[in-house]
N, C-alpha and C positions, 0 to 999 in steps of 0.2 A: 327285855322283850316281854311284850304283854298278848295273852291269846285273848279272841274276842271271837265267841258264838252268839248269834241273833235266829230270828223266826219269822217269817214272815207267811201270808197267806199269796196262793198265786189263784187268779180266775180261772176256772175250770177250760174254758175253750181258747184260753191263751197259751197253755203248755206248749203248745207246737212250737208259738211264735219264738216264746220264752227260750226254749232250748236251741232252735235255729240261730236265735241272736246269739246265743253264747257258747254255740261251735263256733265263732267265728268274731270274735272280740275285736272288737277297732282296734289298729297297734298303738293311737294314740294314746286310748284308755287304758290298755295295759303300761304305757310308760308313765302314765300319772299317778297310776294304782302304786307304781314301784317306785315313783317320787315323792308319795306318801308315807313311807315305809314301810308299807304292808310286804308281805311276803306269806306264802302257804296258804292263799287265798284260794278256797273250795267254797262251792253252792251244789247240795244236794236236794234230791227231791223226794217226797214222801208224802204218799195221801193219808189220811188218817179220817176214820169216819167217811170213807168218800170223798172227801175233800183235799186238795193239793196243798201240801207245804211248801215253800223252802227253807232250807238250814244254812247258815254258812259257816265261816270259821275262818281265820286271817289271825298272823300275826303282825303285830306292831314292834319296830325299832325303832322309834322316834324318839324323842323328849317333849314333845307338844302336840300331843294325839288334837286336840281343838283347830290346832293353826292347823295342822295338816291335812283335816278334813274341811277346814273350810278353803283353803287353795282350790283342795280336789270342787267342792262344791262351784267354785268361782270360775273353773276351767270352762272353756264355751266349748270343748270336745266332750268334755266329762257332763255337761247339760245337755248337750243334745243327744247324745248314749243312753241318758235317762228317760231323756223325752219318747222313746220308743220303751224302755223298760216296764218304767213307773204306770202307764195302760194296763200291763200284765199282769199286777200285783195286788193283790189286795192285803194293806196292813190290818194286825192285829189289834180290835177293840181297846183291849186292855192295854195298850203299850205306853211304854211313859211321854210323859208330853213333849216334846220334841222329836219324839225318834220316829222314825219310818221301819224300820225292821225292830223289832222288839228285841231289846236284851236278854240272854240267858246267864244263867248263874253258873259258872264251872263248879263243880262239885269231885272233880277225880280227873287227874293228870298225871302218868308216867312218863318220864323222859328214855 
């Protein structure tokens, strides 16, 4: 099992929508999230500066974290969940070239 924290920025006048979509998760994308092998999948929110984050945090039981998120990506339930999402967010500047939610560095984990 692999844990994975990311960051992302959220638009300030999208929070409502943001949190309204995610009381309320399509069942489909939740069964694909768990066809991926994610599991203990959390998104928190936190302003800083004024400004809205998100945090998440997900772990992985796969063997092929790539294949798995690219299914997920390939899913037309899982693209169009995003296609409402992805308006919401605004990614971080700095983040590495391909990614949408910026990686974070684990630094300290107790079991």
């Amino acid at each position: 099992m692999k844990r994975y924290g990311s960051v992302l920025g959220l638009h300030p006048e999208k929070i409502e929508e943001y949190k309204r979509l995610h009381a309320a998760v399509w069942p489909k994308v939740l069964e694909r999230i768990k066809a991926s092998h994610i599991q203990n999948y959390s998104i928190y929110l936190r302003h800083i500066d004024g400004k809205p984050y998100l945090f998440s945090y997900f772990e992985y039981t796969g063997t092929d974290f790539a294949a798995d998120m690219a299914q997920m990506a390939a899913d037309p339930v899982t693209q169009d969940w995003w296609s409402h999402c992805i308006p919401c967010q605004n990614p971080l500047p700095d983040r590495a070239e391909g990614e949408w939610w910026a990686s974070m560095e684990e630094v300290f984990h107790q079991d």
